[in-house]
Structure formats: structure tokens, C-alpha cells
N, C-alpha and C positions, 0 to 999 in steps of 0.2 A: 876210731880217732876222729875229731873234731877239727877242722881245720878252718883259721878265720883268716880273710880277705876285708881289706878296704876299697870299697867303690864307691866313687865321681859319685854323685846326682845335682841333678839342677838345686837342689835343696841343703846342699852340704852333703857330707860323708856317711854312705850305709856300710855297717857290717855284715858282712854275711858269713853264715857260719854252716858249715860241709862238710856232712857226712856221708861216704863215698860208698858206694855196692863196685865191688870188683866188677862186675860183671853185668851193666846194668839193662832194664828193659823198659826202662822211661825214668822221668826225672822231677821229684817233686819240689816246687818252692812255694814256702809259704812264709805269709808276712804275722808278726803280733796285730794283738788288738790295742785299742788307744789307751790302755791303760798296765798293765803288766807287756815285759818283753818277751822273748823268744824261749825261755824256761820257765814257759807253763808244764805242767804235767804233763797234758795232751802230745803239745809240740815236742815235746822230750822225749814224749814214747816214739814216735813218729819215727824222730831222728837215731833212736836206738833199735828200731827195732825192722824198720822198711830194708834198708840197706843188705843185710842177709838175705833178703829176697826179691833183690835185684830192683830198687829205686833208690837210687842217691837223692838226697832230702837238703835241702838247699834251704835255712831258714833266715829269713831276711830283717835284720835289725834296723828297723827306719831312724834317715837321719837326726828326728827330733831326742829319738832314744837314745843313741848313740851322744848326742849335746847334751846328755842328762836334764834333759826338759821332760816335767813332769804332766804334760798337759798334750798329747796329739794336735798336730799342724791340718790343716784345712784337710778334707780326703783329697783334694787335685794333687796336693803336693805328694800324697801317697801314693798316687797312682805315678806321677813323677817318679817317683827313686822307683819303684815296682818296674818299670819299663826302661830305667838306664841300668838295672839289675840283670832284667829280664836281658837284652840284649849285649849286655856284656857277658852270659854265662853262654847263651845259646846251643843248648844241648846238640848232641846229636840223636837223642831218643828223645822219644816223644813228652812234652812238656805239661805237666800239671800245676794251674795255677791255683795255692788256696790260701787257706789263711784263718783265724778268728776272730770273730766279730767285726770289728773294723778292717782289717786285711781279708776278710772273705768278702766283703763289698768292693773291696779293693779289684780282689782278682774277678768277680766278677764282671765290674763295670769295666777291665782289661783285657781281657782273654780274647777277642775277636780282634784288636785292634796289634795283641803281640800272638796270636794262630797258636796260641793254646788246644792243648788235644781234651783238655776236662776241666772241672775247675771244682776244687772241694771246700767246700764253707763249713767248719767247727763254729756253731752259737749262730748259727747266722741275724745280726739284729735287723727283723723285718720289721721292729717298729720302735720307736723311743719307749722307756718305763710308762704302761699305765695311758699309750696313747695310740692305740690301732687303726686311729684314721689316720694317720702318719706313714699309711703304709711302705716299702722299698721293696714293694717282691717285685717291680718293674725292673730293679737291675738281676734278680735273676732272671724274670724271664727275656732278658734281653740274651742272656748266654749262649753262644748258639753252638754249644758242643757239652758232652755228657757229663751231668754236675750231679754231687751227690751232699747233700745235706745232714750232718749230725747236730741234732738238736738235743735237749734236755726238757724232758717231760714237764718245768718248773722253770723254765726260762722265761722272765718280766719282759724280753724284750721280744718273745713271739713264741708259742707253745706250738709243739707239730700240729695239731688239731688247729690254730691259724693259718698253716700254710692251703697253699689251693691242693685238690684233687690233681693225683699227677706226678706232684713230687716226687723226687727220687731222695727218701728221707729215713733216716736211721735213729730212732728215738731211745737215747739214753733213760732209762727209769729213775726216777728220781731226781735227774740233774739239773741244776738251775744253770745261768749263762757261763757261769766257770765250770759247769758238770764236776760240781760240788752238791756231795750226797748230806740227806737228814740222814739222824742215826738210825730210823727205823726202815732204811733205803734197801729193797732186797738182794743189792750187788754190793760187794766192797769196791773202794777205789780201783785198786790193781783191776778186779774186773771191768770197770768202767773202761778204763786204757786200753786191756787186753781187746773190748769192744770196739773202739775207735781203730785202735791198728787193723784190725781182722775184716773190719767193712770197709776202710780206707784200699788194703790190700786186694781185696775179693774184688773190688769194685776199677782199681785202675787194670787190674788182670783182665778183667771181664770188655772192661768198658774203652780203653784207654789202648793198653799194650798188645792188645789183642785184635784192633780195628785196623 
């Protein structure tokens, strides 16, 4: 079951929407990217499928979304609702901050400032379309607690082989920035998902719930 909340931010009203683990051993919230909201595939599997195994998935619909504005508001103002979000849930188990694309720079450039236990970036855009001097891997390595990255072999806005030596990085085959497959991709979608849950899982056990 899905349960939705309206909360305050300095920016107007976020939804958030919560799907609960009885039982849980940390607590994931993640923001959309600046373009599709909180039912992406990705974040859907996330919210269906973590909660049986103990993360309640907290997905945060940013105010501009919510005002049915078609266009993402500045990132400060992301980081704004992220952190009147973030503090109004205040888990009691350890908190994951993540997001994609634009909500994993989000929770990146937030996680030390709201003592985030990890922070998981789905797409992470380390560079605008077609422009790598533009780099933004300064806001991950700004993150100073254990981040895991799922990228798509075919992402315009940073391919894993972009990011530095180091990374803690999970490369989807064949996925471009929505980890949207070509037909002759050697995973089907379901398997892509099943991917993203299974390293998201393995990795706040490991990394996260386990520290």
C-alpha cells in the first residue's frame, strides 16, 4: 500500500508517497528527475519491491511537480523541499538519500548537511548532453558517506567509463539515462529493474544497515 502525505517546503507543497516495510532496517528516500515524476519504472520497482525486505521507500514529488509545472525549479530550490522533507520524516533507521538524475545531485549535494547514512544516484548526470567539460562529479565526491551509483552503459549525460577510478558503480547494459533498452539489448526491462532492486538492496545491507 502506497500512502500519500502533503508537506510544507519553502517552495510550495511536496507529496510524498510511502511505502512502508513492517519491519524496517533503514529508510530509503528518493527524489524524481527534472523531467518525469516519481513513476518511473525504476522508482516503482524500488517502492514495490525494497519494503519486503525491510526499507520503507519514501518517494518525494517535488513541489514544481506537484503545481503541474512542466519545467524543474532551480536545484537550491530542490534541495529546499529535499530537506523540509527530509526533516519532517526523520526516521528512526538509518536514512538513504537518492534520487535520479536531477534528485541524485540533489541527495548528493544534501546528505552531510541532513547526516544521511548513503546516498544512491539512479542516471547520475555527471555532465550536460555532449558536454564533459561540464563536469559535476564534485558533488559526488563531496558525499562523505557510502554512495552507490547505477548508471546505463548509453547514458548522454555521463557513461560509467566517465566516471573516476573508485567509484562504487553498477552499469546497467545497454541503458541510456532512463535505462531504456535498444532491442538488441541482452536484458529485458523486468531484468533491468530486477538489477537495480538487487544492487540497491545488496548494497544498503552491506553498506548502510549493517554499519
Amino acid at each position: 500500500m502506497v500512502n500519500l502525505k502533503t508537506i510544507d517546503t519553502p517552495h510550495g507543497p511536496a507529496r510524498l508517497h510511502t511505502s512502508r516495510s513492517r519491519r524496517p532496517i533503514a529508510t530509503l528516500l528518493v527524489s524524481h528527475g527534472a523531467g518525469a515524476g516519481v513513476d518511473t519504472p525504476d522508482l516503482v520497482a524500488l517502492a514495490r519491491s525494497l519494503p519486503p525486505q525491510g526499507v520503507t521507500v519514501h518517494r518525494l514529488e517535488q513541489p514544481w511537480k506537484v503545481a503541474g509545472r512542466k519545467v524543474a525549479t532551480a536545484p537550491p530550490t530542490l534541495d529546499a523541499a529535499l530537506r523540509a522533507v527530509a526533516n519532517q520524516i526523520r526516521p528512526r533507521t538509518p536514512m538513504v538519500l537518492g534520487g535520479r538524475s536531477a534528485g541524485a545531485r540533489s541527495a548528493a549535494r544534501s546528505a552531510r548537511d541532513l547526516g544521511a547514512a548513503g546516498v544512491l544516484a539512479l542516471s547520475f548526470p555527471l555532465h550536460p548532453p555532449g558536454r564533459p567539460e561540464k563536469s559535476r562529479i564534485e558533488e559526488l565526491r563531496g558525499v562523505p558517506v557510502p554512495s552507490l551509483v547505477i548508471q546505463g552503459s548509453r547514458d548522454p549525460m555521463g557513461a560509467p567509463e566517465d566516471f573516476p577510478a573508485g567509484t562504487n558503480l553498477v552499469e546497467i547494459p545497454g541503458g541510456d539515462h532512463s535505462f531504456k533498452l535498444l532491442k538488441s539489448a541482452p536484458l529485458s526491462e523486468q531484468e533491468v529493474l530486477a538489477m537495480i532492486v538487487e544492487a540497491t538492496l545488496e548494497w544498503i545491507v552491506r553498506e548502510v544497515a549493517g554499519s
